[in-house]
N, C-alpha and C positions, 0 to 999 in steps of 0.2 A: 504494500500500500504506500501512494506516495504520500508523503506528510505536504500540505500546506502552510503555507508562511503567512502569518497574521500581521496586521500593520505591525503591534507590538510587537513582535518578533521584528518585522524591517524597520521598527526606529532604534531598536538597540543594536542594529548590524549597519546602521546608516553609514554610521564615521567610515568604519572597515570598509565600507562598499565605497565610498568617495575617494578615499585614500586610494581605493585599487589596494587591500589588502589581504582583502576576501578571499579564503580559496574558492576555486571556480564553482565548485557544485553550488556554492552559497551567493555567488555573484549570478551564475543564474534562476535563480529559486526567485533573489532579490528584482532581476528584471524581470520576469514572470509577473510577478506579483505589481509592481508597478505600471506592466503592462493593463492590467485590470482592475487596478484598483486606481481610479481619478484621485482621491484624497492624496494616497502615498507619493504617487507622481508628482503632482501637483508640490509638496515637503521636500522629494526628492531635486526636483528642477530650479526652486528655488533658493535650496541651499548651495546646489552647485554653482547658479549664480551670483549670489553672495562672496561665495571663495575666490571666483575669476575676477569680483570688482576689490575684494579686498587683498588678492595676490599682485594685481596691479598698481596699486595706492602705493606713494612713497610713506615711508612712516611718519609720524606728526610726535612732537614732544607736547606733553600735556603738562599744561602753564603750573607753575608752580601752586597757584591757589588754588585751582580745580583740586591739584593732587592732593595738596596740604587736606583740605575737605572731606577729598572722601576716604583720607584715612580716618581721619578723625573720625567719621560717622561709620566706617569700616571698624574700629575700636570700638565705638562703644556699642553696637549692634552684639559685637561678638563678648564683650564683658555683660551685658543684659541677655546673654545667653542667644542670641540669634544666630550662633555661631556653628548650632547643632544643627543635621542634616534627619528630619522627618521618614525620610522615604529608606 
């Protein structure tokens, strides 16, 4: 019996499929499944595009204030315990 691939199954194999590090059986399971599934595609196409606009972007230095900021609010999130991972 062939097993099917549930989105859940293709968002936790996304990275590995983008990267190209998927072994083949699971890269194709992963295009199957995209093939037929509008939602996954639809995740699939747009992250790929994301990475092509953000592989092309020169890097940017983030202003000293910005950064100052969101440590500080990075600090105290994770001292007020937001620092814990739910899932």
């Amino acid at each position: 019996m062939i097993s099917l691939l549930t989105c859940k199954d293709f968002l936790r194999e996304l990275n590995d499929f983008l990267d190209e590090t998927c072994d083949p059986q699971m890269r194709q399971e992963i295009q199957r499944h995209i093939s037929e599934c509008p939602n996954c595609w639809v995740v699939m196409d747009t992250c790929k595009k994301t990475l092509k606009v953000y592989k092309g972007m020169e890097p940017q230095e983030v202003p000293a204030d910005i950064q100052s900021r969101l440590m500080a609010a990075l600090q105290k999130r994770i001292a007020a315990g937001g620092g814990k991972c739910s899932h």
